[in-house]
N, C-alpha and C positions, 0 to 999 in steps of 0.2 A: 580576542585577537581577530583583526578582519581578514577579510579572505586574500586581501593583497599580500598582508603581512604574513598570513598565514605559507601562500605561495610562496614567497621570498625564505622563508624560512625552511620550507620544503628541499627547496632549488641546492640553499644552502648545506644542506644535510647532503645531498645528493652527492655534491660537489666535494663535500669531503671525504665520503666513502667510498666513490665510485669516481677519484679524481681521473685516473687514466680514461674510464668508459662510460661515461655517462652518458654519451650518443647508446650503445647499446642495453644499459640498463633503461633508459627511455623509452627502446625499442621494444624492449621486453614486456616491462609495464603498459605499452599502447597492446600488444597483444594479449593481454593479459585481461584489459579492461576490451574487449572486443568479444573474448569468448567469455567473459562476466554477461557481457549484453547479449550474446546468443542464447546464453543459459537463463538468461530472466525472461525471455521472451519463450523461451519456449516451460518458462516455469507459471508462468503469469497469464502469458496470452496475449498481451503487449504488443502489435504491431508497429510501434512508431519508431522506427530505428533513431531515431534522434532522442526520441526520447528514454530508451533504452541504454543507448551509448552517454546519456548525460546520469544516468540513474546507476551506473557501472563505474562511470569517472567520480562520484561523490562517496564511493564506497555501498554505495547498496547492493546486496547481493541475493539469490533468487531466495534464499530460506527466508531472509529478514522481507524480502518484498514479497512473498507467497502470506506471511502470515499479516503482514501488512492490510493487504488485500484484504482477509478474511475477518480481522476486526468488527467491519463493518457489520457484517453477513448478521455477525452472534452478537449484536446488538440490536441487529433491524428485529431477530428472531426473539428475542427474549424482553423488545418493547413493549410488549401487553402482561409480563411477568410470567408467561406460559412461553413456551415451546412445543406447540405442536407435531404430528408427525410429518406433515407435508414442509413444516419449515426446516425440520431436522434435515429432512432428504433435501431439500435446495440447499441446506448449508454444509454437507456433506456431498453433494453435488460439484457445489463451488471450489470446493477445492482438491476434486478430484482435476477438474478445467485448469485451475491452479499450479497443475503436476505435482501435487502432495501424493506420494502413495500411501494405499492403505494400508498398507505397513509399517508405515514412516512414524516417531516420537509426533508428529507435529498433526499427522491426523487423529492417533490416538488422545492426542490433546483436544483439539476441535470436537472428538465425542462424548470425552469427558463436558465439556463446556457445553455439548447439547442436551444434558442429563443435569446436571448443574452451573447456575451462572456464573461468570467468570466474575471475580471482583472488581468496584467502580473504578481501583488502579490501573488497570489496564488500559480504558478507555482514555484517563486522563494521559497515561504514556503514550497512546498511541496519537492524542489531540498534538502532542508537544511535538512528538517525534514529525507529525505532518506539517504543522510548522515550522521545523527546521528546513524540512524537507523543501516545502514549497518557496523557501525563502533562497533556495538554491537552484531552482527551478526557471528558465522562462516564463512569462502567460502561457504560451501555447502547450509546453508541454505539463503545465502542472493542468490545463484545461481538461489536458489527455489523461491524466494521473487521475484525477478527478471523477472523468467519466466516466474512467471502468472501476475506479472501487466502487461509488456510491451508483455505478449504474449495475453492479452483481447484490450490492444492499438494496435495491426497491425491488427486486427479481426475485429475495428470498420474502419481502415484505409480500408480493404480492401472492407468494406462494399458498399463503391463509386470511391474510388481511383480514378485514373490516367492513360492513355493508352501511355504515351510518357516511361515509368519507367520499367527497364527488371522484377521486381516484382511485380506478377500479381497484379492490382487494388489498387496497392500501390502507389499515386502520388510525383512525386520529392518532393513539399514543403512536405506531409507527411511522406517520409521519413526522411528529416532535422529532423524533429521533435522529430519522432522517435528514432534517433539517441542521437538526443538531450537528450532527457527522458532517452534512457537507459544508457548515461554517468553518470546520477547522480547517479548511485548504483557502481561505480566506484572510490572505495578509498583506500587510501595506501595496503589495507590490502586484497583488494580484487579485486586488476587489474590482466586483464589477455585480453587473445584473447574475441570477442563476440563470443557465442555461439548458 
């Protein structure tokens, strides 16, 4: 279903349930997706309000884009088949930046995941899910999306990296990886040189 029809269909549902107030239920839901974009930004770290309020309007929300973000991290970390300690603590770092508490089901996960690897499924869910994403996205703001997951992935790379790789404390296999990662934000609509 494309996204016009999809919106037509939306509008249509709206209009049925909410035939008397659909000016207020609109209202509702604009504030609604307003304090979604405050809470992602201050989940994530995200300063682009635009791109915040576009990542709130599609339905993302700060748990799904907190662990979105971290994807990365425990990929870049577990690119050489080890996990060191200095990559654990950047990747347990990250997503403390993140506003995951230590508390949280979701950091408890992340440390399960620094002690054993996460399955290749993940990754592959997370490629697909960036691609929806991106395909929903402006350039600019998937540029922005872009640069802070995979710019928190070369921060956990460089936290032990590699001494053979002309990019300091970046190892060969984490670069692959890197690479890898930042293809998936790479679709019709949004290829271009890396930046």
């Amino acid at each position: 279903m494309g996204a016009d029809a999809l919106e037509r269909f939306a509008r249509s549902i709206e209009a049925a349930i909410y035939r008397d107030d659909v000016a207020s239920y609109r209202d509702a839901l604009a504030a609604e997706e307003a304090a979604a974009a405050g809470a992602l930004g201050r989940a994530t770290g995200i300063d682009d309000p635009a791109l915040l309020a576009r990542l709130a309007e599609v339905g993302i929300r700060p748990e799904t884009l907190a662990a979105l973000t971290l994807i990365p991290l425990i990929e870049a970390a577990w690119a050489d088949g080890v996990m060191d300690a200095k990559e654990r603590d950047a990747v347990l770092a990250g997503a403390a930046t993140s506003g995951i508490a230590p508390e949280s089901a979701s950091y408890r996960l992340l440390e399960l995941w620094t002690i054993e690897r996460p399955a290749s499924e993940l990754v592959v869910a997370w490629r697909d899910f960036i691609g929806a994403l991106t395909g929903a996205l402006t350039e600019r703001e998937c540029a922005n999306l872009r640069k802070k997951v995979i710019g928190r992935a070369y921060a956990v790379a460089n936290a032990a990296g590699g001494l053979l790789d002309t990019t300091p404390n970046v190892s060969l296999e984490e670069r692959a990886v890197l690479e890898a990662l930042d293809d998936a934000f790479d679709t019709p609509d949004v290829r271009g040189p890396r930046g």
